[in-house]
Structures are given as structure tokens and as C-alpha cells.
N, C-alpha and C positions, 0 to 999 in steps of 0.2 A: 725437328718434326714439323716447325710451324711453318718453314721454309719448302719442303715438300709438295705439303697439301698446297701452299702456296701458288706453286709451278705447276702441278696439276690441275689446279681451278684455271690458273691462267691461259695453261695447253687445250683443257677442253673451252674457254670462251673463242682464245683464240683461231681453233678449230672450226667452230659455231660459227662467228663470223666471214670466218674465209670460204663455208659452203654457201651462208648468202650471198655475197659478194661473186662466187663464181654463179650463181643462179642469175643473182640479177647483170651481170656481166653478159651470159648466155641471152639473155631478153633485150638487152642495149641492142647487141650484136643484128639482132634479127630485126629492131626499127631500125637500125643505122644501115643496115642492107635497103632493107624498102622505103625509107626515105633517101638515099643515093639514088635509088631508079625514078622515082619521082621526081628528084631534084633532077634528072640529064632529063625527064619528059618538060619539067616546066621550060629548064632551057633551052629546048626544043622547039618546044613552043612558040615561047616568046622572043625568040629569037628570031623564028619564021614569020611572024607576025608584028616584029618591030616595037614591042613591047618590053618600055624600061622599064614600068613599075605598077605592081597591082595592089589596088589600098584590099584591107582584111579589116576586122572589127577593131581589130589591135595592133595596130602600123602598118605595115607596108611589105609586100615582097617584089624584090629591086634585082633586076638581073643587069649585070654587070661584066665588064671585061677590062683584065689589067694582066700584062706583061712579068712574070717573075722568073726570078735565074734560079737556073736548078742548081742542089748540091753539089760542093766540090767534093770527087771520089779522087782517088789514088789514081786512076784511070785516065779520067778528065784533068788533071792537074800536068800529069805525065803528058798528056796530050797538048796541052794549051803548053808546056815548059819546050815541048822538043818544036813548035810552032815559032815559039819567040826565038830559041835560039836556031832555028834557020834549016833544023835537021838535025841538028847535033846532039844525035842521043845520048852521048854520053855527058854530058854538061845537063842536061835536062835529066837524066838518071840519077846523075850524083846530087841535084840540088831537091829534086824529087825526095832522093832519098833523106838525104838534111833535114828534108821539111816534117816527112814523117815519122823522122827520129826523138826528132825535138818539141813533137806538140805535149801541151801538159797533161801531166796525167791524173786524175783524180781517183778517191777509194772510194768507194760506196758498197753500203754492208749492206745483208738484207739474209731476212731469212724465208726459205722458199718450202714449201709442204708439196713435194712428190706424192702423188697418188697412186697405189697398186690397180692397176687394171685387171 
């Protein structure tokens, strides 16, 4: 019995917190939209204006620019593979295919609370 109540107290906290969580999730969401448009106005800006760094009460806001490689897709790999070898799709398919045969696999558990709409 004690096992029960047990699981039941659990299911209702764990319930509890997962609608704060999706509230406050919902409220991230909506600064993280209006500070991304901010953030392309600053570098807009200051970029227009030649401006690397602007001091604030409390450090600095530094607009900056660096170079990064995008993710390897299946796509992009397949592409850069039939590249190297010359055209030769099939050499680029089969090693393509190796490659994403054999990456590692990991389990990861989780348990997820569907909502009836």
C-alpha cells in the first residue's frame, strides 16, 4: 500500500513540476524570440557603425565575428565523399554508407507526459 501512495504522490509532484517547467519554458521562449531580434538590431548596428564594443554597468557588449563549420549531415558527407573520389558514386555511397553504419549508438531513457488537447 505504502508503495502505491508512494507513486501517486510522486506522479502528482512530478506532474506539478512539469506544468511549471512548460510555463516557464513558454516565457524563455518569448524573451529568447525578442532578444534574438535585438540582438540582429545591435548587430546591425554596430556593425554599420564600426563598433566592437559597448561598456554597460556591468561589462561590456562586444560584437564580434568568427568563421564556423557547419554540421556533418548524411547529405554533406555524401557530398564532400563523391567530391574526393573524383565522381565516383559508388565508392562515396558505400563508404558513406560504412560511415553511418558504424557510428556509436547510445540508450537514453526518459520518460515523456503526452497531453490530451
Amino acid at each position: 500500500m505504502e508503495s502505491k501512495d508512494s507513486l501517486i504522490q510522486n506522479i502528482r509532484e512530478w506532474v506539478s513540476i512539469d506544468n511549471e517547467m512548460r510555463t516557464l519554458k513558454e516565457e524563455m521562449n518569448k524573451r529568447k524570440k525578442r532578444k534574438d531580434g535585438l540582438t540582429n538590431e545591435l548587430m546591425r548596428l554596430m556593425k554599420q557603425h564600426n563598433i566592437d564594443s559597448v561598456e554597460t554597468n556591468n561589462g561590456q557588449i562586444e560584437y564580434s565575428k568568427k568563421n564556423v563549420k557547419k554540421p556533418i549531415t548524411q547529405k554533406l558527407l555524401l557530398n564532400i565523399l563523391a567530391e574526393f573520389y573524383k565522381g565516383d558514386d559508388g565508392k562515396a555511397n558505400e563508404l558513406n554508407t560504412y560511415i553511418m553504419d558504424h557510428r556509436e549508438e547510445v540508450v537514453k531513457e526518459s520518460i515523456v507526459r503526452k497531453i490530451n488537447k
